[in-house]
ZAROTOR-398811 format. One record per residue: x, y, z of N, C-alpha, C, O in turn; residue in one letter. Coordinates in steps of 0.05 Angstrom, whole numbers. Example, Ala and Ser with C-alpha at 12.3 -4.5 7.8 and 13.67 -1.06 7.14 Angstrom:
BEGIN
- n_X n_Y n_Z ca_X ca_Y ca_Z c_X c_Y c_Z o_X o_Y o_Z resn
- 264 -114 156 246 -90 156 264 -66 156 285 -66 169 a
- 257 -45 142 273 -21 143 258 1 157 268 23 161 s
***
This chain:
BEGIN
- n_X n_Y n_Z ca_X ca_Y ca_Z c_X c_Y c_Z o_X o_Y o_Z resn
- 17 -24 0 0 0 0 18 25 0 34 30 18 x
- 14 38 -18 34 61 -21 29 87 -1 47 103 5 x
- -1 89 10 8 106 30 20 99 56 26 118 71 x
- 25 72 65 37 62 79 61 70 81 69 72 104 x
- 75 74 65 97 60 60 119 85 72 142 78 78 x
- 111 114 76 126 127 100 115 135 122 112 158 129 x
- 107 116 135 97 125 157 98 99 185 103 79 172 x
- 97 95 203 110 83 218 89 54 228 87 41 249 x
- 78 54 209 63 29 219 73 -2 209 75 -23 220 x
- 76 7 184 83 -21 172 112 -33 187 116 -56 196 x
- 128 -10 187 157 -28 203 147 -37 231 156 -59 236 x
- 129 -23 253 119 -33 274 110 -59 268 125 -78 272 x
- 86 -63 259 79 -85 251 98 -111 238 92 -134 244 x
- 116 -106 222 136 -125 216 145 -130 243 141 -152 254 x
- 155 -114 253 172 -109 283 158 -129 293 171 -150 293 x
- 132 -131 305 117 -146 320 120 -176 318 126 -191 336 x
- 111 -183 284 113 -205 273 134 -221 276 133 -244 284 x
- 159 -207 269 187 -218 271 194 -225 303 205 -246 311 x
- 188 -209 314 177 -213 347 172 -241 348 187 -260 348 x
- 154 -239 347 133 -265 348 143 -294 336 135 -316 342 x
- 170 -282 310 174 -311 301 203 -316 311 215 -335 301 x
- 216 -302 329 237 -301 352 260 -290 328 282 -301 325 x
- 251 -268 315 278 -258 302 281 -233 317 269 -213 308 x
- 296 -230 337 293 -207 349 310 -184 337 300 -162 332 x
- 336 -191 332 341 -165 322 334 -163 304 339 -139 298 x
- 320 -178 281 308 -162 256 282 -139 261 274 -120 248 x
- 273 -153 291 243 -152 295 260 -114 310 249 -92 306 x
- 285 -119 325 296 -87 334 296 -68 312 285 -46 313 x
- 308 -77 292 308 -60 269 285 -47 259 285 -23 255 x
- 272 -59 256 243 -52 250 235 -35 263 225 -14 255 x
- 239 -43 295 226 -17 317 234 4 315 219 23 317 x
- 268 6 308 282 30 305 275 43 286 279 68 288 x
- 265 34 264 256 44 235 228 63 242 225 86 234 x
- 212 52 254 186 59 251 181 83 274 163 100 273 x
- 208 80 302 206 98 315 226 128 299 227 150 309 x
- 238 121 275 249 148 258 230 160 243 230 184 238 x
- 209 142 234 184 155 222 158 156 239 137 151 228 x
- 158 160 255 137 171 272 140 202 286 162 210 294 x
- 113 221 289 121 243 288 108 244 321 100 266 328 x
- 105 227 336 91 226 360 116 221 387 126 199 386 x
- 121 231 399 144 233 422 140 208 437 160 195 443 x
- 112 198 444 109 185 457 115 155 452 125 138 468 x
- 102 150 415 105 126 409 132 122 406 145 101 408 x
- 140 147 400 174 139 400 184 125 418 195 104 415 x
- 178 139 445 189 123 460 179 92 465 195 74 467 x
- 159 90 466 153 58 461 173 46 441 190 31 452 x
- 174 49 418 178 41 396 207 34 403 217 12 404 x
- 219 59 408 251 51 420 251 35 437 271 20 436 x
- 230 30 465 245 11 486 235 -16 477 239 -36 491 x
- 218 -15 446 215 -47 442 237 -54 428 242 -78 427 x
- 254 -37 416 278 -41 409 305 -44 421 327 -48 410 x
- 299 -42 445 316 -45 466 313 -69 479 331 -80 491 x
- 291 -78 477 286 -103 492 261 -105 505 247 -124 511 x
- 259 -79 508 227 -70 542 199 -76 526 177 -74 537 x
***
């Protein structure tokens, strides 16, 4: 989906998935991605401490 495609949901959601299938640092990467495209302070910070581990 092309409006997807800058904005910070789709890498979350991979993030999650990859989560889920125990690839974690792919699944970090992802977090880190989606917390550079998000314009919200807060999800950032989520987004980063799922990439940290939290």
């Amino acid at each position: 989906e092309p409006r997807l495609k800058d904005t910070h949901l789709l890498p979350t959601v991979r993030g999650d998935l990859l989560a889920k299938l125990g690839r974690i640092d792919e699944a970090r990467a992802e977090f880190r991605r989606a917390a550079g495209l998000t314009g919200n302070e807060k999800e950032r910070a989520l987004l980063l401490a799922r990439a940290d581990g939290g």
